[in-house]
DRENPA-3360 file (N, C-alpha, C; in nm, 2 decimals, always signed):
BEGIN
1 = XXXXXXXX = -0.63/+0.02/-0.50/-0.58/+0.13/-0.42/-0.49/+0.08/-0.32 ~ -0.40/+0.19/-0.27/-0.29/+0.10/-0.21/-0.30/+0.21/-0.08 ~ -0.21/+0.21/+0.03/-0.14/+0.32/+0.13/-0.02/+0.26/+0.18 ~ +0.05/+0.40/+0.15/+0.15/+0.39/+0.23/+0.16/+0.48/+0.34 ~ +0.23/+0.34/+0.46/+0.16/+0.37/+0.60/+0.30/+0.43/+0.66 ~ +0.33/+0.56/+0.69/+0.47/+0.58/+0.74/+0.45/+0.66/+0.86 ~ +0.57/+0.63/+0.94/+0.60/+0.59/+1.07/+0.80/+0.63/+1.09 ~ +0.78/+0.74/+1.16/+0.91/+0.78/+1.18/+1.02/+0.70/+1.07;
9 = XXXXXXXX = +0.99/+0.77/+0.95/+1.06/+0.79/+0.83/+1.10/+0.61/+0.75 ~ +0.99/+0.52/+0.81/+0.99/+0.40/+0.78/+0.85/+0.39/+0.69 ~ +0.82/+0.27/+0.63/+0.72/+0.21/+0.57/+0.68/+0.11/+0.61 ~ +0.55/+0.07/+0.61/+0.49/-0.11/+0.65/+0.49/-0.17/+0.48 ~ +0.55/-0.26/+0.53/+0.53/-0.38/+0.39/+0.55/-0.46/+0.45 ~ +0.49/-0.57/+0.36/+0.43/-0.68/+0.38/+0.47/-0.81/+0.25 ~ +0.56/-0.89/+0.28/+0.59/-1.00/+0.11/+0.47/-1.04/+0.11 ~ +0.40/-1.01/-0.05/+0.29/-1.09/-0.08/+0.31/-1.22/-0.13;
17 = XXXXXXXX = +0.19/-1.32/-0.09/+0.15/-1.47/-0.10/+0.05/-1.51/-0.23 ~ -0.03/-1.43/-0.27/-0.12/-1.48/-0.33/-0.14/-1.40/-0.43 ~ -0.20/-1.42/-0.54/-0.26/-1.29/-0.66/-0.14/-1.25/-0.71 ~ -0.21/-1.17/-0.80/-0.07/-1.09/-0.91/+0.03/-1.03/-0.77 ~ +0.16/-1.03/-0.85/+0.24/-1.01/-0.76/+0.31/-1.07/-0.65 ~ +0.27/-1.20/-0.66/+0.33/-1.27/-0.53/+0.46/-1.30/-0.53 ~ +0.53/-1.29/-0.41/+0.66/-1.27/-0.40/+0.73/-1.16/-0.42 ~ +0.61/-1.02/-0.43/+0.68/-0.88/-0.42/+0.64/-0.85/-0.28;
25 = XXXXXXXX = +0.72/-0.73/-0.18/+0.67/-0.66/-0.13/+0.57/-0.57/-0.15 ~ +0.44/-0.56/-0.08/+0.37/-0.40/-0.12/+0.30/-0.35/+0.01 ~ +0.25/-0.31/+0.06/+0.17/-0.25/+0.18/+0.02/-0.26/+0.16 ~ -0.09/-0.25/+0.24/-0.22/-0.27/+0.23/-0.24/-0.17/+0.11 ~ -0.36/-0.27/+0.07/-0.42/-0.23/-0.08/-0.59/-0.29/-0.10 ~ -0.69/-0.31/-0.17/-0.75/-0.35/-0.22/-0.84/-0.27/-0.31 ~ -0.97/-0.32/-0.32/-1.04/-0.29/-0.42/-1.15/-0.17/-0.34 ~ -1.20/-0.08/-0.40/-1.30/+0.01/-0.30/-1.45/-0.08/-0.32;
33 = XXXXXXXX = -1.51/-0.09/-0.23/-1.65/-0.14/-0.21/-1.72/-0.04/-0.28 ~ -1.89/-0.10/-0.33/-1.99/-0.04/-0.37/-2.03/+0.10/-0.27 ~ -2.01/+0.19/-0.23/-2.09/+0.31/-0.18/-1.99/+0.38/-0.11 ~ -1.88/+0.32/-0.06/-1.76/+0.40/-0.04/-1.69/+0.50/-0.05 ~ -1.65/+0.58/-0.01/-1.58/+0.67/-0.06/-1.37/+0.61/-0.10 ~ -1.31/+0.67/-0.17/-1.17/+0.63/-0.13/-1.09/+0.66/-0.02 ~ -1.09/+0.72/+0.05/-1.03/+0.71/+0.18/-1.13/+0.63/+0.30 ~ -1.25/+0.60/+0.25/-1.31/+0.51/+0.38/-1.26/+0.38/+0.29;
41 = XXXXXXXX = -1.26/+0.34/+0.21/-1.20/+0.21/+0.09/-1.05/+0.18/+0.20 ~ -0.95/+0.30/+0.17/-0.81/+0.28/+0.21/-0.80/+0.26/+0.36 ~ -0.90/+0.33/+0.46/-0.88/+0.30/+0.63/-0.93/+0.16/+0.63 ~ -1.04/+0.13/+0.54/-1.09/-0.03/+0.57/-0.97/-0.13/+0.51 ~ -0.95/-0.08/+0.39/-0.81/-0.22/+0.37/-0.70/-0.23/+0.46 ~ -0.69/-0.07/+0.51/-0.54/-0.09/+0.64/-0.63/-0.16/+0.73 ~ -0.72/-0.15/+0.80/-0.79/-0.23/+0.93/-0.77/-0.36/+0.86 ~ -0.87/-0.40/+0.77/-0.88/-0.54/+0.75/-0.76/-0.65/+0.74;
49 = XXXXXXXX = -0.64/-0.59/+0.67/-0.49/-0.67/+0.65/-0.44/-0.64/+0.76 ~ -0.42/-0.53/+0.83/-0.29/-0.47/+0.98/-0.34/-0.52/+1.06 ~ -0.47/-0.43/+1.11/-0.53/-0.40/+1.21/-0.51/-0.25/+1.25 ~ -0.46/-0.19/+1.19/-0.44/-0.04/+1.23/-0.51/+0.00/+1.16 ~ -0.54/+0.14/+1.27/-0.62/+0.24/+1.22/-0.54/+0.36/+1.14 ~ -0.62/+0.42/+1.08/-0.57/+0.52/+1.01/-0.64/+0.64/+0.98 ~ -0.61/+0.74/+1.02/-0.69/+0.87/+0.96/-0.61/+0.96/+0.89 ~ -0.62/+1.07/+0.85/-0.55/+1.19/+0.77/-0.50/+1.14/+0.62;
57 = XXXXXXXX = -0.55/+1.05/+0.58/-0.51/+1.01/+0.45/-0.48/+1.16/+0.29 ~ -0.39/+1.13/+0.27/-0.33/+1.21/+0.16/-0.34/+1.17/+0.02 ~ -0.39/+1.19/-0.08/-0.35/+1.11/-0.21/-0.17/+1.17/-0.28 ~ -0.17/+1.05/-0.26/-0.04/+1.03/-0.30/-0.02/+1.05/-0.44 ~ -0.06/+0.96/-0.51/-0.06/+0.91/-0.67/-0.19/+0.84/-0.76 ~ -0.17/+0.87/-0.86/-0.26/+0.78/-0.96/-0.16/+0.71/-1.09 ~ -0.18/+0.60/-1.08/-0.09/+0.51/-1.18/-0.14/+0.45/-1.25 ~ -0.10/+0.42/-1.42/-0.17/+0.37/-1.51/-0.06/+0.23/-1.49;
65 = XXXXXXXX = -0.15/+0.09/-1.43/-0.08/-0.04/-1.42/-0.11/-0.14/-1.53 ~ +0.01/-0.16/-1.60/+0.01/-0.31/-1.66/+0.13/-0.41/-1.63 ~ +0.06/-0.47/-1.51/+0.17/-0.56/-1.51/+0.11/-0.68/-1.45 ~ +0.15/-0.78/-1.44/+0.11/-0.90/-1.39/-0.03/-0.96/-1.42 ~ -0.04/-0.92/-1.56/-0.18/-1.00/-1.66/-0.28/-0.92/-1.63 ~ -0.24/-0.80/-1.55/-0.35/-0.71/-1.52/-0.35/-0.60/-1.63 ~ -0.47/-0.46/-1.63/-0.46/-0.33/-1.66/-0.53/-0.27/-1.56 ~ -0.46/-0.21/-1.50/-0.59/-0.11/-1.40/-0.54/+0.00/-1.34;
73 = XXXXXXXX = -0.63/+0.10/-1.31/-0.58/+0.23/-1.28/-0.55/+0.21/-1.11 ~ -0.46/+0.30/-1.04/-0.43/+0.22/-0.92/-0.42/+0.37/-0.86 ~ -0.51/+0.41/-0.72/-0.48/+0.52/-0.65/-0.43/+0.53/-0.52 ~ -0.33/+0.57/-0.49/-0.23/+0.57/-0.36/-0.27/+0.69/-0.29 ~ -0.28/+0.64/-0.16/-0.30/+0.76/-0.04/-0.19/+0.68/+0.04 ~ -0.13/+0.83/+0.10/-0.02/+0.86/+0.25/-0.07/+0.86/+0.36 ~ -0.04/+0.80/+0.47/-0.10/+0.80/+0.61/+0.00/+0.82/+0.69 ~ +0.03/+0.89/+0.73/+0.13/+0.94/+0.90/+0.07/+0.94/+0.98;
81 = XXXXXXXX = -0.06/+0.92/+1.06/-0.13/+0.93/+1.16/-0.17/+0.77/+1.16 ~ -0.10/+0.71/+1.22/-0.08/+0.54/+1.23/-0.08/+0.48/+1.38 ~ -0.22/+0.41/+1.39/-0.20/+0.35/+1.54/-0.22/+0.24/+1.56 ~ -0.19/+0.21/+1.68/-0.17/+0.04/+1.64/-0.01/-0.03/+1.63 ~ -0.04/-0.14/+1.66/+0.08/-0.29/+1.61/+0.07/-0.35/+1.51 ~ +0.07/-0.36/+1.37/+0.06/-0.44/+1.27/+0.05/-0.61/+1.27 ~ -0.09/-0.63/+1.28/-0.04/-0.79/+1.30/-0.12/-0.88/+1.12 ~ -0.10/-0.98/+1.12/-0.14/-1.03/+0.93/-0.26/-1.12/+0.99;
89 = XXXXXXXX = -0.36/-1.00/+0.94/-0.49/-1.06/+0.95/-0.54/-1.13/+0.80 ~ -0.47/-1.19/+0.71/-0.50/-1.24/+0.63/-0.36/-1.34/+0.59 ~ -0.35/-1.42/+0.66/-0.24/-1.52/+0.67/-0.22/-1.58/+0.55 ~ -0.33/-1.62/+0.49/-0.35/-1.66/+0.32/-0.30/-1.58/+0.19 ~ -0.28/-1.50/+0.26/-0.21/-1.35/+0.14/-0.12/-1.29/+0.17 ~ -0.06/-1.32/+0.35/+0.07/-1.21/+0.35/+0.16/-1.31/+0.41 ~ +0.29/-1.30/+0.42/+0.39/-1.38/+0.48/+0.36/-1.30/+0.63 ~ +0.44/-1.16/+0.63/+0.41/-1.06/+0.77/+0.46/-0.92/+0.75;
97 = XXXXXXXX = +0.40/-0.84/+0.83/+0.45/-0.73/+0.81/+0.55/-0.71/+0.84 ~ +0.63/-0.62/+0.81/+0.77/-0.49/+0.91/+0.77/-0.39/+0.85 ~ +0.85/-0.25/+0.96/+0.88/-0.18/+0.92/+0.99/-0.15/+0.82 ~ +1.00/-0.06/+0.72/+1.16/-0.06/+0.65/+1.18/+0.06/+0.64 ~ +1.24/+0.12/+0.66/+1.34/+0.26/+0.65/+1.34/+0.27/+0.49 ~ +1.32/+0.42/+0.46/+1.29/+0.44/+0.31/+1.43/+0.40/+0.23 ~ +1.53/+0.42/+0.29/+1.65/+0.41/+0.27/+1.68/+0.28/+0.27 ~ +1.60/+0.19/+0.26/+1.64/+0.04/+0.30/+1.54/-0.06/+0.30;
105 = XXXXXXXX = +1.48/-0.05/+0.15/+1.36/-0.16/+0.10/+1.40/-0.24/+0.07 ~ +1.29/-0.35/+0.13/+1.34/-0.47/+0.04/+1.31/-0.50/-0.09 ~ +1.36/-0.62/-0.16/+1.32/-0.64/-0.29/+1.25/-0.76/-0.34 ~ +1.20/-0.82/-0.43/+1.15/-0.68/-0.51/+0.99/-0.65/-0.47 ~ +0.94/-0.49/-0.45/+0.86/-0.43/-0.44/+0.75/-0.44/-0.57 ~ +0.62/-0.46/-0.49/+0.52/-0.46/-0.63/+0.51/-0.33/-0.68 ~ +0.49/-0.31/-0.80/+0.50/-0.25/-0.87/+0.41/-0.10/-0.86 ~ +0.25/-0.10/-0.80/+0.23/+0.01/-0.76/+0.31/+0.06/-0.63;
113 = XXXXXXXX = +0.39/+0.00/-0.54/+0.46/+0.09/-0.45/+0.52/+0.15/-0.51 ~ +0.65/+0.06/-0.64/+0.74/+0.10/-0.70/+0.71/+0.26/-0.75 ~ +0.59/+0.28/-0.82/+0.49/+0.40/-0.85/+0.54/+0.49/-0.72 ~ +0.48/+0.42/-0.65/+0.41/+0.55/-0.53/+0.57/+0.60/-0.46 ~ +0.60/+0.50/-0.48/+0.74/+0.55/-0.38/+0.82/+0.68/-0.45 ~ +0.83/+0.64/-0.60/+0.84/+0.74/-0.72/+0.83/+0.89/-0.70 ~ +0.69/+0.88/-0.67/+0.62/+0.98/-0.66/+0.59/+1.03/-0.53 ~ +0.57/+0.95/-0.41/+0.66/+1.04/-0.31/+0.81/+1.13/-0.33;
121 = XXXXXXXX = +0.90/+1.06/-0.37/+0.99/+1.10/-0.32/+1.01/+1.26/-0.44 ~ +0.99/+1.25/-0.60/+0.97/+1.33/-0.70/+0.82/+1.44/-0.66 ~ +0.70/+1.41/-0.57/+0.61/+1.47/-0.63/+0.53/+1.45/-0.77 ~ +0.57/+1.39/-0.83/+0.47/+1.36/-0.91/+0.35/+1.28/-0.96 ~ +0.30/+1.37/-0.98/+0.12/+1.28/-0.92/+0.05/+1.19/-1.02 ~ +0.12/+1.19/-1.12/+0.05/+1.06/-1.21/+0.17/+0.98/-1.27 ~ +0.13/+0.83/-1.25/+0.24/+0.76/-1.34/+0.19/+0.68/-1.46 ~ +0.20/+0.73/-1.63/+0.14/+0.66/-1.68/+0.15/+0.56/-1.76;
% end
């Protein structure tokens, strides 16, 4: 699961270091824990990687992923309600954060943003 964190018409990404995908951009993401719900899953991965908090989460998308020796289903939530300074609490996995204006991503983006961004901007809620 992923979020994207937006902030006066910008996005947080982050170049990834480690794991499938390294050397794309993507924004906090992980796996949901045993007893969790998905949006307590998505506030704990933005805390754990940013340090920001997050509430009002939105589902964004659902994406059917094959790419980078993976298969997995992948669910995106939107967060506009964003507080905090982004700092890289996992220095082993992220180069660093910034903001980017939607108009002005860098490249190349992992692959579920590439999705989600998709589907923000179209509305459409599954990519399969």
């Amino acid at each position: 699961m992923g979020v994207m964190l937006l902030r006066d018409s910008a996005i947080l990404l982050g170049k990834r270091l480690r794991a499938h995908g390294a050397g794309t951009y993507g924004w906090c993401g992980g796996h949901v824990e045993f007893g969790e719900s998905l949006e307590e899953a998505a506030a704990r991965e933005v805390m754990e990687e940013s340090g920001l908090k997050v509430d009002g989460l939105n589902l964004l998308c659902v994406s059917n992923v094959r790419e980078y020796g993976r298969h997995y289903i992948d669910i995106e939530f939107v967060a506009d309600n964003v507080e905090g300074t982004p700092v890289v609490r996992e220095p082993d996995r992220l180069e660093s954060w910034a903001w980017y204006p939607l108009d002005s991503l860098p490249s190349p983006l992992f692959l579920p943003v590439q999705l989600a961004l998709h589907s923000y901007r179209s509305g459409q809620m599954y990519n399969p």
